[in-house]
C-alpha distance (Angstrom), angle and dihedral (degrees) to the residues before:
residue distance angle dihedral
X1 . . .
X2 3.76 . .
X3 4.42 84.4 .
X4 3.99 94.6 49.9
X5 3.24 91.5 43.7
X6 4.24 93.8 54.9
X7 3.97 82.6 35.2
X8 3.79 91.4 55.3
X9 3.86 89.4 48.2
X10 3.34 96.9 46.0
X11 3.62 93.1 47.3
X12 3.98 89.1 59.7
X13 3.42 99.1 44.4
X14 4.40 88.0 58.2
X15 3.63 83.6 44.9
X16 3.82 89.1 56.2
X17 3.61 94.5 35.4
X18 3.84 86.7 59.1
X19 4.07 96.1 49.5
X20 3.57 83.5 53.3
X21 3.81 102.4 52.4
X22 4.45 89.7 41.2
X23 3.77 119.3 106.0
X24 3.66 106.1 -93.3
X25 3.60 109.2 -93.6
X26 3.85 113.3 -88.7
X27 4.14 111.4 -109.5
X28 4.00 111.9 -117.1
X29 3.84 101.0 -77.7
X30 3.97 105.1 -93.3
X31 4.11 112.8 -109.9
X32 3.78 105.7 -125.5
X33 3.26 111.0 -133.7
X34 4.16 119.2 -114.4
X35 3.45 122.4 -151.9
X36 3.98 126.5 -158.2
X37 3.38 117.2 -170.7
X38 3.81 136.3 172.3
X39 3.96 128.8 -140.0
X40 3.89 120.1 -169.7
X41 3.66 128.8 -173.6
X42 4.03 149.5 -162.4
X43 3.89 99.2 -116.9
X44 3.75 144.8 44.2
X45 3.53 130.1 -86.4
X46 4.24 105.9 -65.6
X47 3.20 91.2 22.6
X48 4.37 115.4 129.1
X49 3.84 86.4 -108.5
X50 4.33 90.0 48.1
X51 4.19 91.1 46.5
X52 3.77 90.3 44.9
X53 3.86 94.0 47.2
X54 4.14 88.3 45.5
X55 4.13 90.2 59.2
X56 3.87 95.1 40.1
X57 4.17 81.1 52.0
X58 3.78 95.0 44.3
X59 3.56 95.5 43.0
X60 3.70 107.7 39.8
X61 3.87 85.8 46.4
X62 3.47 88.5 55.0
X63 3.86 98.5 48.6
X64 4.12 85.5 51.2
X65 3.81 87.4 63.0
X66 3.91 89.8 -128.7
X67 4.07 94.4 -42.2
X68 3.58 95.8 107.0
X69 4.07 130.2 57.4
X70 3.66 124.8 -176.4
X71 3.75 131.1 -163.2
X72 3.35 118.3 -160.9
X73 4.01 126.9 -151.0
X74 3.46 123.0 -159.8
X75 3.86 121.3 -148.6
X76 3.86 115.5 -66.7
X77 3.99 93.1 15.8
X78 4.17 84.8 90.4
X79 3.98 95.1 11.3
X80 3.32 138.4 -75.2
X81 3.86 128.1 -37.9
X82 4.29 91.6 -90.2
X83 3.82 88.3 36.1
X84 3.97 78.0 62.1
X85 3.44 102.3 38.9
X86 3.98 83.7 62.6
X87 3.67 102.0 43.0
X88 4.32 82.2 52.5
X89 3.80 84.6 49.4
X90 4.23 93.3 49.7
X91 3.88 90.5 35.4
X92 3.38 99.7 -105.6
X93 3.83 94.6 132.2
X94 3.67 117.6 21.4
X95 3.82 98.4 -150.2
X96 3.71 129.9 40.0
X97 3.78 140.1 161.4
X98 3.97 102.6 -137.7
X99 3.19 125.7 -172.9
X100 4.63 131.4 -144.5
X101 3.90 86.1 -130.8
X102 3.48 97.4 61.5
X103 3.94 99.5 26.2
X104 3.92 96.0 52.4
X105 3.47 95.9 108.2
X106 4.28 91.5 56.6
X107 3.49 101.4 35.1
X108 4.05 101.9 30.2
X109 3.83 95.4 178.2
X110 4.29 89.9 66.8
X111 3.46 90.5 80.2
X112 3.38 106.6 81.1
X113 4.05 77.8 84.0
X114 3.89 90.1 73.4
X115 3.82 85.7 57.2
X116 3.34 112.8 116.7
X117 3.88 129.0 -119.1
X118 3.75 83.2 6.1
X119 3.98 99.6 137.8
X120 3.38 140.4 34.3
X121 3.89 129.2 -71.2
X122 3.41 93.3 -134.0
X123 3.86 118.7 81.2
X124 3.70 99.3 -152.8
X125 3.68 91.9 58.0
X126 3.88 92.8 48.0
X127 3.53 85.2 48.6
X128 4.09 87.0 59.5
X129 4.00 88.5 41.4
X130 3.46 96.7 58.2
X131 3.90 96.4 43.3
X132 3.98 93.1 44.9
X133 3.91 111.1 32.2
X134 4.02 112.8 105.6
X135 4.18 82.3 -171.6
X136 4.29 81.4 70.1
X137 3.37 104.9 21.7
X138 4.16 104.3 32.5
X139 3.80 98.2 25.4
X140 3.82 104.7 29.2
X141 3.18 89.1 45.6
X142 3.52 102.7 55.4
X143 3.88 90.6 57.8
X144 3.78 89.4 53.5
X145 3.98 99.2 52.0
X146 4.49 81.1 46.0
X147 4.04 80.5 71.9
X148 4.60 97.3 38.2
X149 3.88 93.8 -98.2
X150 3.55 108.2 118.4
X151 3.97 109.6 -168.2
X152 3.82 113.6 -147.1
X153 3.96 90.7 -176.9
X154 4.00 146.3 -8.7
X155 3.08 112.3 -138.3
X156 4.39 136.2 158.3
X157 3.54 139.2 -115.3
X158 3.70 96.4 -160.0
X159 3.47 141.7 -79.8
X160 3.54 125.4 -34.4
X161 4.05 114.4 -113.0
X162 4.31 128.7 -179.2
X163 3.47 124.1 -139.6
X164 3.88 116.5 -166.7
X165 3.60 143.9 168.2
X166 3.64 92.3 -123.1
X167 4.16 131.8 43.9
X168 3.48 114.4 -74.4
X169 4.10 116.3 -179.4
X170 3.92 92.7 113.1
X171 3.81 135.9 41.5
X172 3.52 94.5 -122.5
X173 3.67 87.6 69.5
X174 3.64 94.7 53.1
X175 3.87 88.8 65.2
X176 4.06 109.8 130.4
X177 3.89 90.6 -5.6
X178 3.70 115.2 142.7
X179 3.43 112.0 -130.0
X180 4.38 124.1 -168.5
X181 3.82 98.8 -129.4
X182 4.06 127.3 168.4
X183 3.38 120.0 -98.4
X184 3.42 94.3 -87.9
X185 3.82 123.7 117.7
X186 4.21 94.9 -151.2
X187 4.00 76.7 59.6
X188 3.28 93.9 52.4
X189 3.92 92.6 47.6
X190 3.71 95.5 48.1
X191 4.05 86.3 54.9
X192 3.81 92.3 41.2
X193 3.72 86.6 60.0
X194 3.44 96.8 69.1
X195 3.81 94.4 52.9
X196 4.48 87.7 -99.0
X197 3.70 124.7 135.4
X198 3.35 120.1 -117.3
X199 3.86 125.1 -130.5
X200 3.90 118.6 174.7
X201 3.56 106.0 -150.8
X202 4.01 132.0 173.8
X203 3.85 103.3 -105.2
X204 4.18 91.3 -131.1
X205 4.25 81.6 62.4
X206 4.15 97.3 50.5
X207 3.52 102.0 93.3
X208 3.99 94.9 50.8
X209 3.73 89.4 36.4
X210 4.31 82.2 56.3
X211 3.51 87.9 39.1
X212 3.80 101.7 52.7
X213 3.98 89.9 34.6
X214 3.40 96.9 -122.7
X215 4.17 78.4 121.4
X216 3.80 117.8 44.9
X217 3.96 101.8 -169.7
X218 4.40 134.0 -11.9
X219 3.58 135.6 -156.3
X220 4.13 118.7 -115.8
X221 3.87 139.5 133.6
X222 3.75 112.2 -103.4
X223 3.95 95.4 -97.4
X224 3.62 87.7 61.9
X225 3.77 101.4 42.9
X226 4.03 91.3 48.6
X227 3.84 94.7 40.3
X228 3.60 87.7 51.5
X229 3.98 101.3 38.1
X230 3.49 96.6 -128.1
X231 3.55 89.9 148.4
X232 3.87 89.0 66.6
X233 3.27 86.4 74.3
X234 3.54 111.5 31.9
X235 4.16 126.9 75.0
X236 3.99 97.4 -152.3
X237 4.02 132.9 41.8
X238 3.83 112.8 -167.8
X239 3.60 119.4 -154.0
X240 4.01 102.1 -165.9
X241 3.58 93.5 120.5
X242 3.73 93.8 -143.4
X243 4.06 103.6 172.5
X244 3.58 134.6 16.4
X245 4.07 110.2 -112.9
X246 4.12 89.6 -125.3
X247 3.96 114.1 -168.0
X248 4.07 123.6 160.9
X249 3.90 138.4 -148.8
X250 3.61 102.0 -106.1
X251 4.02 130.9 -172.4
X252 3.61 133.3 175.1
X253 3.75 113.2 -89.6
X254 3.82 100.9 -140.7
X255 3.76 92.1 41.8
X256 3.58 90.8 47.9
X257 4.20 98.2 46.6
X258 4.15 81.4 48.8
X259 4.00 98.9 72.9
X260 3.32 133.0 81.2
X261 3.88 126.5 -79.4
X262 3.95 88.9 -108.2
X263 4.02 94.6 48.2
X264 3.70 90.7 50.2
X265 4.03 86.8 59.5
X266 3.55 101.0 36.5
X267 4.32 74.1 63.6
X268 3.45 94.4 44.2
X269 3.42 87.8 51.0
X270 3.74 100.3 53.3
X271 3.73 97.4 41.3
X272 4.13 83.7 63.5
X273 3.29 94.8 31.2
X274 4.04 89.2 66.3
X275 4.14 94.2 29.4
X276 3.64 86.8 106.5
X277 3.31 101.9 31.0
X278 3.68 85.2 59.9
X279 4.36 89.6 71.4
X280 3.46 89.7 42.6
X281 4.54 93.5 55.7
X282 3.62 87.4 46.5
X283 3.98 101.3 49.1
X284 3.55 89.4 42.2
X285 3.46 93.3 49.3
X286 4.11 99.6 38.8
X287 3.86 84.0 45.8
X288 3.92 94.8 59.5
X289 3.96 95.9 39.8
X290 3.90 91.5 65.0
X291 3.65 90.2 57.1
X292 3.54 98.1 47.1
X293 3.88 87.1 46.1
X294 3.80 90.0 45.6
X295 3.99 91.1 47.9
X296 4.02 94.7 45.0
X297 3.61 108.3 41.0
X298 3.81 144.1 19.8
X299 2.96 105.7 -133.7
X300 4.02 110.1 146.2
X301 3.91 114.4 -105.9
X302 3.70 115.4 -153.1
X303 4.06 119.2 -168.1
X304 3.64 112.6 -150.5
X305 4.00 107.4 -130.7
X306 3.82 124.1 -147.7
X307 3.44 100.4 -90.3
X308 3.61 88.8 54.3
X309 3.75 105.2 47.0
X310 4.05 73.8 48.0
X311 4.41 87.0 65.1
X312 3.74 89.7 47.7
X313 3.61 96.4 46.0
X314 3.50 88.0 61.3
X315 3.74 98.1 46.3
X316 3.92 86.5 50.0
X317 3.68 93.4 61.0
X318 3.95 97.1 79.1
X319 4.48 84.2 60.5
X320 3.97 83.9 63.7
X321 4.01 93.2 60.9
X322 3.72 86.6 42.3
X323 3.70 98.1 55.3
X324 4.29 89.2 49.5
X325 3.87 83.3 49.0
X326 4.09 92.6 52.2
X327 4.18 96.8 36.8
X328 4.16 98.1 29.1
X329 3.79 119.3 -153.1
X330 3.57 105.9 -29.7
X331 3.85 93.3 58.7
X332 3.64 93.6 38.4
X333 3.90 90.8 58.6
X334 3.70 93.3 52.3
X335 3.61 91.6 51.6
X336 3.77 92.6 48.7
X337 4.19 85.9 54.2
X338 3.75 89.7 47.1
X339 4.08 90.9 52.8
X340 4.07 88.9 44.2
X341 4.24 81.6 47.8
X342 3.58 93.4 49.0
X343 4.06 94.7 42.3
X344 4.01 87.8 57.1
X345 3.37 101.0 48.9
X346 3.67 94.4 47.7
X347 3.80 90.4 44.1
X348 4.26 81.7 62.8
């Protein structure tokens, strides 16, 4: 009894002896953590906004290491661009590139971008403007994230250009005509200033609208006009450049403050990573739609010249006291640091 006993003992003790010398178990393999996300946008595939949502997907996903997938919806696949805007808002879609002209109404203060002859002629020193100014990306922004959008950048598609069915170099011959705007009443303003007619009018609708006349002219940058062959139907293309198309990187506040630390800047990250890159889609882009417009069509291309851009500069004044009218003090102080913004980095 005496040797099972010892035996038995002895028998638990190796049996210890080899639990303690084993590799620690191995923890439960830790789940990592998938994210699906969805992106919608204002234009049609190859569009500025479709390229630029294409890199932030490729390289975002790529920074993740695989963890993140985003699907990307371009305008009318989840409704139209304010349909959008709200479903960002209600977190419905966590990303979204929104633009002032059709987001007036919610965030008033946004359309000092539809001001005309606001920023600088040269792109390089808009680039530096939108990167730098705490009116846009401090102030601006602030008003935004009051109504759930949070904007991660501002950036531009282009220049704004008119196409018409009647000459357009001077103000007085924009008396009566009805210009396609937005839905945005600083749009409106900037176009009543120079004696037009307004018409808001969804941007799928434009080239019927031009094509049945009940338009007369519209306001894009070149990549939109060629892509969506507005010059078919249109006798005149202005090149006066007399606004900056402005549209930001938007995501949905809550959704956004929910992720992890290392999510949040993998974001970051992207948005800046593809700041630049966002001048260099839209010149490249701009650049080859006036050939192809030049090569398919004739219609007649007029180039504003200094002393005419000088006429309409004037004109456009009256749209900046109707924007502080519409948005009151608090917008009217942001534009007034934008304009000191601009002034400086022109004056470099």
């Amino acid at each position: 009894m005496k040797k099972i006993i010892i035996c038995g003992m002895v028998l638990v003790l190796a049996m210890a002896m080899l639990v303690g010398c084993a590799a620690p178990a191995a923890p439960a393999a830790q789940t990592q953590e998938k994210y699906n996300w969805r992106l919608a946008h204002e234009e049609g595939n190859g569009s500025v906004q479709d390229v630029y949502a294409k890199r932030f997907k490729e390289v975002l996903e790529a920074k993740s290491g695989g963890k993140i997938n985003i699907d990307i919806y371009p305008v009318g696949q989840i409704g139209d661009a304010t349909q959008q805007c709200e479903l960002l808002q209600n977190g419905g879609l966590e990303f979204g590139i929104i633009s002032p002209g059709n987001t007036g109404t919610i965030v008033p203060e946004n359309q000092l971008f539809s001001l005309h002859f606001l920023f600088s002629e040269d792109m390089n020193k808009n680039k530096e403007i939108f990167k730098t100014s705490k009116a846009l990306n401090e102030d601006l922004t602030a008003k935004y994230l009051e109504k759930d959008i949070k904007v991660l950048s501002y950036w531009t598609e282009g220049a704004m250009e008119w196409t018409t069915n009647k000459k357009a170099t001077t103000p007085d011959e924009w008396k009566g005509l009805k210009m396609r705007t937005m839905p945005s009443p600083m749009i409106v303003a900037s176009y009543q200033a120079y004696g037009a007619n307004p018409t808001p009018l969804p941007y799928m609708e434009v080239y019927s609208g031009l094509q049945l006349n009940m338009i007369e002219g519209q306001e894009n940058p070149l990549f939109a006009i060629e892509e969506m062959k507005f010059y078919e139907v249109q006798k005149y293309l202005t090149l006066g450049s007399s606004s900056l198309y402005v549209t930001t990187t938007a995501v949905n506040p809550k959704f956004f403050e929910g992720l992890p630390k290392d999510i949040q800047q993998m974001i970051l990250d992207t948005v800046e990573e593809l700041r630049d890159e966002s001048f260099d889609i839209q010149e490249k882009l701009n650049s080859a739609a006036l050939d192809k417009i030049k090569a398919k069509s004739s219609i007649a291309i007029d180039v504003l010249t200094p002393e005419q851009r000088e006429v309409f500069r004037e004109a456009s004044k009256k749209a900046y006291g109707d924007y502080v009218k519409m948005v009151g003090a608090s917008g009217e102080t942001i534009l007034n640091k934008l304009i000191e913004e601009v002034k400086a980095i022109e004056s470099k």
